[in-house]
N, C-alpha and C positions, 0 to 999 in steps of 0.2 A: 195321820192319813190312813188313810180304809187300806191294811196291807193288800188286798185281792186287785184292788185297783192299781197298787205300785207294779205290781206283776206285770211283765211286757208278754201277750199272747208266744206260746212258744213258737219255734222258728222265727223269733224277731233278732234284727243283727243287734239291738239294742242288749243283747244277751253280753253280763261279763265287764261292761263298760263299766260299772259301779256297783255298789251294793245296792243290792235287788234287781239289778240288769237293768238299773232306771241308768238315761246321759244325763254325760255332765255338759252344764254351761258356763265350762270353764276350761283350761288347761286343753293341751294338743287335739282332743275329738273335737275342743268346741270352736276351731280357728276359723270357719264361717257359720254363723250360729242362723243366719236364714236357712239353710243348710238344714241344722240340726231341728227348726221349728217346723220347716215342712215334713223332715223324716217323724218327724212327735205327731205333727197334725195326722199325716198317714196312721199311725200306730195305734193314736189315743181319743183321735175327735178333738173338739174345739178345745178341750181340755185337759192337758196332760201334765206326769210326774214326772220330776226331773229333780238335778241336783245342784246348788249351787257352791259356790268356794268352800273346801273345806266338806265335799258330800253335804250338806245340808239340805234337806228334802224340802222339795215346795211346788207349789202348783204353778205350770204356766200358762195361762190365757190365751189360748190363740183364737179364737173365733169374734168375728166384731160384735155380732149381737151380745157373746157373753162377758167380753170387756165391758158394752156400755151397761149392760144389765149391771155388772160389780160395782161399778163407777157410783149409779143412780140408787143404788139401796144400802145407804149407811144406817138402816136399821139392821142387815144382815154382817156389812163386811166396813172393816174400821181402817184406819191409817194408822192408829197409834201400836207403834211396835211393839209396846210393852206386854198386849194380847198375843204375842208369838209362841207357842209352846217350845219353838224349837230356843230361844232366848231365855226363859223359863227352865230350864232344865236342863241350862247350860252346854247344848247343840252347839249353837254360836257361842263362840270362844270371844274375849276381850278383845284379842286380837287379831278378829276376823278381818280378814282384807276389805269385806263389806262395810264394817262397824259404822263410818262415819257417815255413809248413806242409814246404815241400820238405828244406830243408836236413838232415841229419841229427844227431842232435841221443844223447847217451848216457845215452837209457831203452830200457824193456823192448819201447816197441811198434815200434824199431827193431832189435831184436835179434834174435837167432835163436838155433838150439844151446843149448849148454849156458848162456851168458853170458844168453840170454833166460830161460832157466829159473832162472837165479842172482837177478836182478834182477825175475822175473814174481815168485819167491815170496818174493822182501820184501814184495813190495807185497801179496799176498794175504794173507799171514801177519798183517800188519801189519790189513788189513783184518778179518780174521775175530775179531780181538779186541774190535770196534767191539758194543755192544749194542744192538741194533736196537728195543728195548721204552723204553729212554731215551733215545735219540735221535727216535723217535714223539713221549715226550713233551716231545722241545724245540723239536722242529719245530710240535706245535703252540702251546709259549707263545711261541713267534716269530713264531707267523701272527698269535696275538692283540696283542701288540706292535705288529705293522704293523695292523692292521686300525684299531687306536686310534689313528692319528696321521691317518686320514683320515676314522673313521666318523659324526663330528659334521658333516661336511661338508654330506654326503649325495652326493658326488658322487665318482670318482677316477679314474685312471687304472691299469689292472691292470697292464699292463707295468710302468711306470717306479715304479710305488710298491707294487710288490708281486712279479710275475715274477721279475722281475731283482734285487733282494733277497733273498727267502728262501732261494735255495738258495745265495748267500755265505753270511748269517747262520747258517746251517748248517754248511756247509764250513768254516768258519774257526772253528767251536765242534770239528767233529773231529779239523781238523790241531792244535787247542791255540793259535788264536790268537785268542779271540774278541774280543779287544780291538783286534785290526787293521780289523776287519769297521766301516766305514762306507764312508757315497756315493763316496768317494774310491776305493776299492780293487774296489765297484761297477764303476762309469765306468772304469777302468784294463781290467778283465776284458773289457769290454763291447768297449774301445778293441783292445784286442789283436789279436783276430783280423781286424780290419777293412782292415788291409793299409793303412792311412793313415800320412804323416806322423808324427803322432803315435804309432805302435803302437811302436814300439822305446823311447822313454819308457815308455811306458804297462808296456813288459814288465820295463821295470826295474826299475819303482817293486814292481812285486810280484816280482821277482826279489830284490829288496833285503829283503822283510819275509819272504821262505819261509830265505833265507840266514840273517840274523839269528836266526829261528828253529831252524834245525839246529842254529847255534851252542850259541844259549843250551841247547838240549835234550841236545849231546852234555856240557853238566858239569851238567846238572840236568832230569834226566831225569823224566817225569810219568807218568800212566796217558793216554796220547792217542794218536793215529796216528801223529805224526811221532816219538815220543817208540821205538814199535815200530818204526818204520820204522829208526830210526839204529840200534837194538842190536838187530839180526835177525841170526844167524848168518850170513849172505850178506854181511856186513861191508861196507855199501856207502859210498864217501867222501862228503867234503860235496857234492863236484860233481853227483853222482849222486842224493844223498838231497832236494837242492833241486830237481833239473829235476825227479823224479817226484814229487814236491810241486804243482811244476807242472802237471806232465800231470794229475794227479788233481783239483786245483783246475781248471782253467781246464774239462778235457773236462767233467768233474759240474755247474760252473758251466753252460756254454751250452746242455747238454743241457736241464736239469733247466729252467731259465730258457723256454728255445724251446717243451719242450713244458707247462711250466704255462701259456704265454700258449695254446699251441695247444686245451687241452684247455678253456679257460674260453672263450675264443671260440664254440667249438662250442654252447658251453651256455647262449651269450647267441644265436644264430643260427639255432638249427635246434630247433625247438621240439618236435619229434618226440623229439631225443637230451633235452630237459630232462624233457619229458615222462615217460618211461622212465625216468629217474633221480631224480625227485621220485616218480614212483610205483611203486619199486622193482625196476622192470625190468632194471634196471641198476644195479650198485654203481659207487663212486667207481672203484675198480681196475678195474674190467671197461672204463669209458669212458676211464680212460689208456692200458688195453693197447688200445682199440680207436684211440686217439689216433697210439701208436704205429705203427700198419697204416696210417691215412690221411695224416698228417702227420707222419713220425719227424723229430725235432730236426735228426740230420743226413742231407742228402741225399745226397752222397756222399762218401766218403773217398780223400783222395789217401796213396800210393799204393799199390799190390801190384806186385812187379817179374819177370819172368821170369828165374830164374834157369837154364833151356835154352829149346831150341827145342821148343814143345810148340802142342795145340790144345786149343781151347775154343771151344764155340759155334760149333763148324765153321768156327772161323777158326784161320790159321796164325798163332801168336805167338812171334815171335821172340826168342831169349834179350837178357835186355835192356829189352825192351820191358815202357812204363808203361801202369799200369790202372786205373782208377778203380773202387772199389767203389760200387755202385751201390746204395745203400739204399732211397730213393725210387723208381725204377722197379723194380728189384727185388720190392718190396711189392706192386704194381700187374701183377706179371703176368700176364696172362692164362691160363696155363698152369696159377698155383694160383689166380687171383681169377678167374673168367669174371665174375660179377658182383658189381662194386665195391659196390654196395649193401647186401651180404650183412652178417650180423651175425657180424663177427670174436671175440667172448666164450668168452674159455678156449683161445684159441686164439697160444702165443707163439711161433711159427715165425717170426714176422716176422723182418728183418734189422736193425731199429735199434740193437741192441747190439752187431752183427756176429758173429763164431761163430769156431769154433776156438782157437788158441791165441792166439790177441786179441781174443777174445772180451773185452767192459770187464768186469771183476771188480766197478765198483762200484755196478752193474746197479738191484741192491736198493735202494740209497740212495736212488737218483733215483726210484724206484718209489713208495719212503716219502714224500720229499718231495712229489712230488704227489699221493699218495694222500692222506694227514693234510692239506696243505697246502689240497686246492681244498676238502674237504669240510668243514673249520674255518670260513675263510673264507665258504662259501655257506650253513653254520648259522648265519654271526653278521649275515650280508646276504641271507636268503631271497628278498626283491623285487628285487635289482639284477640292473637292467637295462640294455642296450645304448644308451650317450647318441648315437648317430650311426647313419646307415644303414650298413648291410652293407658299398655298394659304396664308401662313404669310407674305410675303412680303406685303412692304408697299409703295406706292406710292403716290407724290405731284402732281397734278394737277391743273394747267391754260388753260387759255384759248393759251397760246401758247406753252404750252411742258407739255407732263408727263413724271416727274425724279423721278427713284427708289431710296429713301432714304436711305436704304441701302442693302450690299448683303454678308450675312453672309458665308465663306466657311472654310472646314478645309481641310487639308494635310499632309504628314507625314513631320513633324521638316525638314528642310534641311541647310545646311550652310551657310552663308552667303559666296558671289563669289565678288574675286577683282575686282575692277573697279576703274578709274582712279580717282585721287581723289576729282577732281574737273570737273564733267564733262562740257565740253566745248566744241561751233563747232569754237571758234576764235584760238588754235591751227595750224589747216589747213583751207586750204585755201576755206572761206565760202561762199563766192561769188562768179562768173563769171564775169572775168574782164570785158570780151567783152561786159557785160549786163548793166555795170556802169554807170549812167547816168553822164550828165555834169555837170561839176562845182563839184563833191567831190571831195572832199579829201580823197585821201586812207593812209588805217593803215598797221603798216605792220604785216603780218595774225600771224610772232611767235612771237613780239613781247608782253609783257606782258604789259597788260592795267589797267589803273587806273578803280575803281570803282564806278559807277554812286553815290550809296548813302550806307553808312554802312547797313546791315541786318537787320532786326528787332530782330530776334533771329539767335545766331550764327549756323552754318551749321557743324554738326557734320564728323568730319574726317573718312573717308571710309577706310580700308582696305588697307594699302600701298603696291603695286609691291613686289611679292618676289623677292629674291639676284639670281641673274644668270641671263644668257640669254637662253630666252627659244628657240628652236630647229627653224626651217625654215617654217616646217608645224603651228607649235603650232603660231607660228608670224603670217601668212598668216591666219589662220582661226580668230585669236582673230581680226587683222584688218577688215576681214571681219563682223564680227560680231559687230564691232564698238566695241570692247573693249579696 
């Protein structure tokens, strides 16, 4: 980096905080880092020097325009770590706390050229065969699944018995694992990116069940993601078709996770946003995308790398040099927000999925899930409300996401509602044929399938079908409603 530019003009408090009087985003100054982004933005313009774990110097992105600028020009700035000077020259230690976000690793959001576009359109391909109309409806017989383990209570917790669930019990219905899906493989996901002790276990244990699964899928092949994913003309090996197994689980996971807790907080706290969306000012989609503008799941992403000496944000960046994409202040700029207050509805320019050629392809997914997921849920809990004040919540913070830990509410007792008893989108028909790529093998969609691996713990039987046949309407609405 251009030392003149590490320099914080004098008289800045930023003086003293670190070597070179650049802040950290990290450790005690950085315990609210919106905080620290706007005191940067103040200092440095769109584009400022900071330091990450371990002082490691890097650029952070704050201006929208000059996010999407980095995003959109992978002839200037790369994703593959291995371009990092500070990595290079052994900056970053083995045992950076970062490492396993840093390290590079062989999927598509580290690649580039042609090898990126080999490995980006498995994964899309793979994805575009997914039916979005049956997975709506499994996402919501899985919100009503969870909803009945806790609704007789009257009382629960939306994080840990419902956030952080639905969007595995989803994901692991898409990649064809739905029988890996309990508290176990939960808590693993959860563990992962937490940079603890235990995260390298944690990454095994679901390293071990996405492996197993290639396996079993490369001599018996189904109609599911992972199933496209292995026989994609892109002919990608086990090593490859497991780590984006990965990436696709773990990123859809903590998204989808971060922002259902984000968007149901709002709706127990600011009576204004419930108001609006109880009296139809607001649809369920309209306050996720507005979720995404205020709170996006991740805050920023490490990293984009200089691959020459170029500028941005009226700063010199030198080839080499690391960048943080900055989701979180990005959204917040002044430049296209003057006033944060503003009703964002219809409006998806935000950067939470990021842009260009890594842009997440599984965009939509996460959208469903919370869209079907909050509006299930708060049809079958109309009264629940906030069991603690505001300012008791508790929140985790990194340098890439703040997750509320948890969100206490209660409601009056209601019954538990039938649902079928093993939800599943491989009943009907999950895929779009025409969307198939070559060389599968198709399953046939009513046939009953063997099970990738026994459960870790057994899956409690739901509520079985009452005796009769219900009426013509009561059919038509349950179908629609995915029951």
């Amino acid at each position: 980096m251009d030392d003149a530019a590490l320099s914080p003009p004098p008289g800045c408090p930023a003086h003293g905080l670190g070597p070179q009087g650049l802040r950290r985003l990290y450790g005690p100054e950085a315990e609210d880092l919106g905080a620290v982004y706007e005191k940067l933005r103040a200092e440095h313009g769109a584009v400022a020097p900071a330091l990450l774990h371990d002082d490691v110097p890097v650029w952070v992105v704050l201006g929208h325009g000059e996010n999407m600028h980095m995003v959109r020009s992978p002839s200037q700035y790369s994703r593959d770590p291995r371009l990092w000077t500070s990595l290079q020259d052994g900056t970053v230690k083995p045992d950076h706390p970062l490492m396993p976000i840093i390290a590079w690793q062989p999927f598509c959001s580290h690649a580039e050229g042609d090898e990126h576009l080999r490995l980006r359109a498995a994964v899309t391909g793979a994805m575009s065969t997914i039916d979005h109309r049956g997975i709506r409806r499994h996402i919501n017989r899985a919100t009503q699944h969870l909803v009945n383990k806790f609704c007789e209570q009257g009382r629960a917790d939306l994080v840990a018995q419902f956030a952080e669930h639905l969007p595995m019990a989803v994901m692991c219905e898409i990649l064809g694992m739905p029988d890996e899906y309990n508290d176990q493989i939960v808590q693993a996901a959860r563990d992962l990116l937490k940079g603890t002790e235990t995260s390298i276990a944690s990454n095994a244990y679901i390293m071990d069940a996405l492996m197993r699964l290639t396996a079993h899928r490369r001599t018996e092949p189904r109609d599911d993601f992972t199933s496209h994913l292995v026989n994609h003309p892109a002919r990608l090996n086990d090593e490859e078709v497991g780590q984006h197994l990965r990436l696709v689980l773990i990123a859809a996971y903590e998204n989808t996770a971060n922002l259902l807790a984000n968007v149901l907080r709002v709706v127990l706290t600011d009576p204004g946003f419930r108001a609006r969306l109880n009296g139809g000012q607001m649809t369920v989609p309209q306050a996720v995308e507005q979720s995404l503008w205020d709170e996006p799941p991740f805050s920023t992403i490490l990293g984009y790398y200089a691959k020459h000496d170029t500028e941005l944000g009226g700063q010199h960046i030198r080839k080499g040099d690391g960048l943080l994409l900055g989701i979180a202040p990005g959204n917040v700029d002044p430049r296209v927000r003057p006033d944060l207050k503003a009703n964002m509805q219809g409006n998806r320019s935000h950067l939470a999925f990021s842009g260009g050629p890594h842009e997440c392809p599984g965009q939509d997914i996460g959208r469903a899930i919370a869209d079907v997921g909050i509006d299930a849920l708060l049809t079958r809990l109309p009264d629940v409300q906030l069991a603690c004040e505001e300012h008791e919540l508790r929140w985790r913070a990194s340098i890439s996401n703040r997750h509320l830990v948890e969100l206490p509410v209660t409601f009056a007792p209601k019954l538990q509602q039938d649902v079928m008893q093993q939800p599943s989108i491989n009943p009907v028909p999950s895929q779009r044929s025409k969307n198939l790529q070559a060389g599968v093998v198709q399953a046939e969609p009513a046939a009953p399938q063997p099970t990738v691996s026994e459960p870790a713990t057994p899956t409690p039987a739901a509520t079985p079908e009452p005796a009769g046949r219900p009426g013509v309407f009561r059919r038509i609405l349950r179908w629609w409603r995915g029951d």
